[in-house]
N, C-alpha and C positions, 0 to 999 in steps of 0.2 A: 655577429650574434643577433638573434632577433631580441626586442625590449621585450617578447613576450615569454621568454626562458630563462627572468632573474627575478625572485620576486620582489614584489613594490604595492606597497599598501597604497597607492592612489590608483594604480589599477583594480587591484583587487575589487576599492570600493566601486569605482569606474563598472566594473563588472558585475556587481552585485546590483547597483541601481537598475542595469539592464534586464536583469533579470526577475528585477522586483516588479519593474515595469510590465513586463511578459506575463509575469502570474496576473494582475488587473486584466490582461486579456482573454488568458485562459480561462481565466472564471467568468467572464460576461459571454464567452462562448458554451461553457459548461450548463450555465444558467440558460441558457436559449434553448440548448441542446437539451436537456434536461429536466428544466422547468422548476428548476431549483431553488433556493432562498442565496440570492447573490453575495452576500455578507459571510455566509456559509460559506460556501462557495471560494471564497478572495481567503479566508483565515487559511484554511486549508490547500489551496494553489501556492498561496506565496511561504508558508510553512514546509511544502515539501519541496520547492522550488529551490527556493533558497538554501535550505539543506542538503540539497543534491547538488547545487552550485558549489558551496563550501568545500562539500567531500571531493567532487572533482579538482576543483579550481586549486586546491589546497593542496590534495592528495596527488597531485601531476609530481609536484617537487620530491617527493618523496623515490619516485622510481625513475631520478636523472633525467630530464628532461632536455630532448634532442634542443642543440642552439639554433636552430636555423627554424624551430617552430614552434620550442616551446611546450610540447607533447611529449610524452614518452612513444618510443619505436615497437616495433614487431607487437605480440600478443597483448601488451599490456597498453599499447592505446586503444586496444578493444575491449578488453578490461576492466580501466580503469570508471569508464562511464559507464558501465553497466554496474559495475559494484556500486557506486557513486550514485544512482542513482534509486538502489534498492536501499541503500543506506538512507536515503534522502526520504524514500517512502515512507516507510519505516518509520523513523525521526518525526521526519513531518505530521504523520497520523497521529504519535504518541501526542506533538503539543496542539495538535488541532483538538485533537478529544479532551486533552487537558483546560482547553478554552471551554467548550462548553459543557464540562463536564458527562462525556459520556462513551462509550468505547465503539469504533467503528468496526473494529475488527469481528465484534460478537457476529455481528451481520455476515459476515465470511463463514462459519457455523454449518450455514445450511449448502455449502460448495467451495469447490478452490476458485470457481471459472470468474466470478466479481474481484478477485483477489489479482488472476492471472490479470484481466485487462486491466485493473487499474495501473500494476506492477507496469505492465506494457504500453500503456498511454504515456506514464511519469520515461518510462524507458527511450521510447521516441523526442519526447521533447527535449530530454535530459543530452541526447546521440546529438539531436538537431544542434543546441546551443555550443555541445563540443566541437562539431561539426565546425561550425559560425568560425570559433575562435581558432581554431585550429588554422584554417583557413588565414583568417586574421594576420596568425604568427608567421607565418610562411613568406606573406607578400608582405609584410613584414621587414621580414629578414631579405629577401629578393631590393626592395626599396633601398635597404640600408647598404647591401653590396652596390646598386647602381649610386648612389651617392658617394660612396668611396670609391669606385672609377672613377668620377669626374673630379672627385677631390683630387687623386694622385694624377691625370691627366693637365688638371690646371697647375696643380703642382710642378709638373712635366715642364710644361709652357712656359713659367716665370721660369725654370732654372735654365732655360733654353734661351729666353730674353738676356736673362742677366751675366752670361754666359759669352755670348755677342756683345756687351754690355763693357764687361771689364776688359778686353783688348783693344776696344775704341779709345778705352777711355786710357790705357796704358799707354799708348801708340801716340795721341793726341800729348800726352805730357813729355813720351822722350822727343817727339819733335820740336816741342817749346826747349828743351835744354840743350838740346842741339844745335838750334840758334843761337844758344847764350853760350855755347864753348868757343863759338867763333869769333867772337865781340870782346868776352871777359870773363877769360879761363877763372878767375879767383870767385867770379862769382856763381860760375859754373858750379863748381869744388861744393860751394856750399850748398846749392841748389839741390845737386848731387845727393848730398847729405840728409836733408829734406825729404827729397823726393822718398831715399828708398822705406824710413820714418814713415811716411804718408803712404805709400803704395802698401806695405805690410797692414797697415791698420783697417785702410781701405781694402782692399782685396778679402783680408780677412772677417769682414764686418758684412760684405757682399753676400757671403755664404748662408746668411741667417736669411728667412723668409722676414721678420719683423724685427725693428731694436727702436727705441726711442728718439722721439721726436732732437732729444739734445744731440745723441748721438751723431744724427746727420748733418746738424749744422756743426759741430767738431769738425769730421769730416771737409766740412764746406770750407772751415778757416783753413785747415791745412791747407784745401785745395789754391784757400785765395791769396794764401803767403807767397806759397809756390810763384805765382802767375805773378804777384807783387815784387819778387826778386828778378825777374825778368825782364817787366816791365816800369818800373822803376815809378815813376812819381805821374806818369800816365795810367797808372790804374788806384782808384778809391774806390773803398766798400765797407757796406755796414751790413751789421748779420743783427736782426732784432727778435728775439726770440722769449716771451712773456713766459715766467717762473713756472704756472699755471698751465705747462702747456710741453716741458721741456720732458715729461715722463709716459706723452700719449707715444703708443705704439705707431708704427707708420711704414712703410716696405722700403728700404734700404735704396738710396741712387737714383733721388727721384728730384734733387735739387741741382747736384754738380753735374747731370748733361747739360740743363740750363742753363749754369751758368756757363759753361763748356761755348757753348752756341751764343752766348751773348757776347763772351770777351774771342770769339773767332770772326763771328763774323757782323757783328756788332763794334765793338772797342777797336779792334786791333788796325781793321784796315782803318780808321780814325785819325790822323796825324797828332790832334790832342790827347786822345784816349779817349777815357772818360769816367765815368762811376758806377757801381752795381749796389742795389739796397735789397738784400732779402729779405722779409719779414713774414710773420706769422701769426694769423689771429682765429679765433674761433667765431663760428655764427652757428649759434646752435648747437646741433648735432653735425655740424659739416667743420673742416677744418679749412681754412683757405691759409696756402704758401702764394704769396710770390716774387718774381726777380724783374724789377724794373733796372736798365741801364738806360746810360745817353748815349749808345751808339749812333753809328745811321740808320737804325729805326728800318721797317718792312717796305719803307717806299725809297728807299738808295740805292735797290739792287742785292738786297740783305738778302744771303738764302735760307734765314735762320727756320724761316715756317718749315721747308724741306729739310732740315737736319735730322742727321742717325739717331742724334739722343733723345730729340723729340719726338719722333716717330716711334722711339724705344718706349719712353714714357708714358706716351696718350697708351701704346698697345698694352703695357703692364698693367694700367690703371681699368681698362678696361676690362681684362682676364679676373682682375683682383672683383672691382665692385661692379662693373656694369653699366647701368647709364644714372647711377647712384655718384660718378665721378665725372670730371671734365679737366681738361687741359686748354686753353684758351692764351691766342696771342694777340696783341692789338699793338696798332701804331697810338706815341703818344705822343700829342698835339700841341703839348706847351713849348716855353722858350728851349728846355734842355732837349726837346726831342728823344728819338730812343723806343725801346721797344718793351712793354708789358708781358710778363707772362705770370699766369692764374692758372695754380693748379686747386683743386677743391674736390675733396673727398670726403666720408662719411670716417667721423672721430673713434669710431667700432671699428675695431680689424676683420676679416670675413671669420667666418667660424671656423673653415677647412684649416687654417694657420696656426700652427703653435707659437704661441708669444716665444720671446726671444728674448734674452739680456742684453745689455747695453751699455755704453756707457754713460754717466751720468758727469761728468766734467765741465766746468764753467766756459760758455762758452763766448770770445771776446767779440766785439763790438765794433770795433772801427780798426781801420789799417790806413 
């Protein structure tokens, strides 16, 4: 629907300043043209002006005004500015003579023909400004249909991403329990148990375009018990996630390919293991996530830069905000070695996105 087929007193006035605007010019042309007293002149422009704006502007709503422009259709957009405009004359003359106390119309006495052109001057400008707006409403409405293509097209894209997204990510966890059926059926069993728990909540949480910030790290724990039953006392992790921070919106499956990629190909081929630290902090208006581990780090032969999940991620983050976002990986230098990854986005979810519920659940800390 165009904004301009519902009404709204900030347009209105929006539209009335224009048009007040416009009488100051009609009158310093009238005055040239004319050779008239410009003060004169200006009472009377913006008196019948404005009252022929009213009657139209006002009097549109009255005869259903098409959504796509904001006008009434067929006869009575012809109509409606021509009545609107005579009304406006009219009006306007009564409070222009009421200003200086004296009656214009007596002047009309001696013919219609000073009557007709003035009628017909106010008529033209009156057509013109309808014109304008009409105009206005249209592209408008044209604007607002191309922005909801592109909304449902990006829309399109995430559910195409995340889509790809959740059998990576299903695939990657029954391969991890598969190795554990063959080593230690009992703790398979539990695993088992776990897993379908975690897959149901995950899978189901997938479906929303947004859920909060807590919810994903939930999420995250499930993900890192799982891997924890597995991998037994070769894997430590901490999920640090500030109070302040646990109810921002954020687009679902944007931390567990990461960490996905750091205990594959990071931790695992490790004969020690090693550690993961997620944490979360604000700068600003920007939100920074990230997943530090001490695997073998980008210089061992890691092929975490090339990963599905990452490649998943930077492509979503991008559809989402733009070059408003980044996904960044580095080698890290100290004794632990391992690999960095910084994700960082704008704390606003995009506008095209309907927030989303969530869960809001405590979420633990260490394993």
């Amino acid at each position: 629907m165009s904004p301009y087929a519902t009404p709204s007193a900030k347009k209105f006035l929006r539209h009335g300043v224009h048009v007040a605007l416009a009488a100051v010019v009609i009158a310093a042309v009238l005055t040239i043209a004319q050779d008239g007293d410009f003060w004169v002149k200006l009472v009377y422009a913006e008196a019948i002006s404005l009252c022929s704006w009213a009657a139209i502007d006002f009097g549109r709503f009255l005869f259903k005004p098409h959504p796509q422009t904001g006008w009434p259709q067929g006869w009575r957009a012809v109509a409606l500015p021509f009545l609107g405009c005579v009304v406006g004359y009219v009006v306007g003359q009564q409070i222009g003579d009421a200003v200086f106390g004296w009656s214009s119309f007596s002047a009309y006495r001696h013919g219609h023909r000073p009557w007709i052109k003035d009628v017909l001057l106010s008529a033209v400008i009156g057509f013109l400004f309808s014109l304008f707006y009409y105009l206005r409403g249209r592209n408008a409405f044209h604007r607002a249909q191309v922005a909801t293509s592109e909304r449902d097209a990006t829309l399109a894209k995430l559910g195409m991403l995340q889509s790809q997204l959740e059998p990576h990510m299903l695939f990657n966890t029954l391969a991890n329990l598969r190795v554990l059926i063959g080593i230690d059926p009992p703790r398979a069993q539990a695993m088992l148990d776990r897993l379908i728990a975690f897959l149901r909540a995950t899978l189901s949480a997938s479906r929303s375009n947004l859920h909060p910030l807590q919810a994903e790290f939930d999420r995250l724990q499930d993900y890192l018990t799982l891997m924890a039953m597995r991998m037994g006392p070769r894997l430590v992790y901490s999920l640090e996630l500030p109070a302040e921070l646990q109810a921002l919106l954020v687009p679902p499956l944007l931390l567990q390919p990461l960490v996905e990629n750091s205990i594959k190909h990071g931790l695992e081929p490790k004969v020690a293991g090693g550690r993961i630290d997620v944490c979360a902090r604000r700068e600003g208006e920007r939100l920074v996530l990230t997943v530090r581990d001490t695997g073998l780090g980008l210089g061992a032969g890691s092929s975490l830069s090339g990963g599905f999940g990452v490649s998943q991620v930077q492509e979503r983050l991008a559809t989402l905000y733009g070059d408003a976002a980044s996904l960044t990986l580095a080698q890290v230098d100290d004794d632990a070695g391992g690999t960095l990854a910084t994700l960082v986005f704008p704390t606003t979810p995009p506008a095209f996105l309907a927030p989303a519920a969530g869960s809001t659940s405590t979420t633990g800390h260490t394993a």
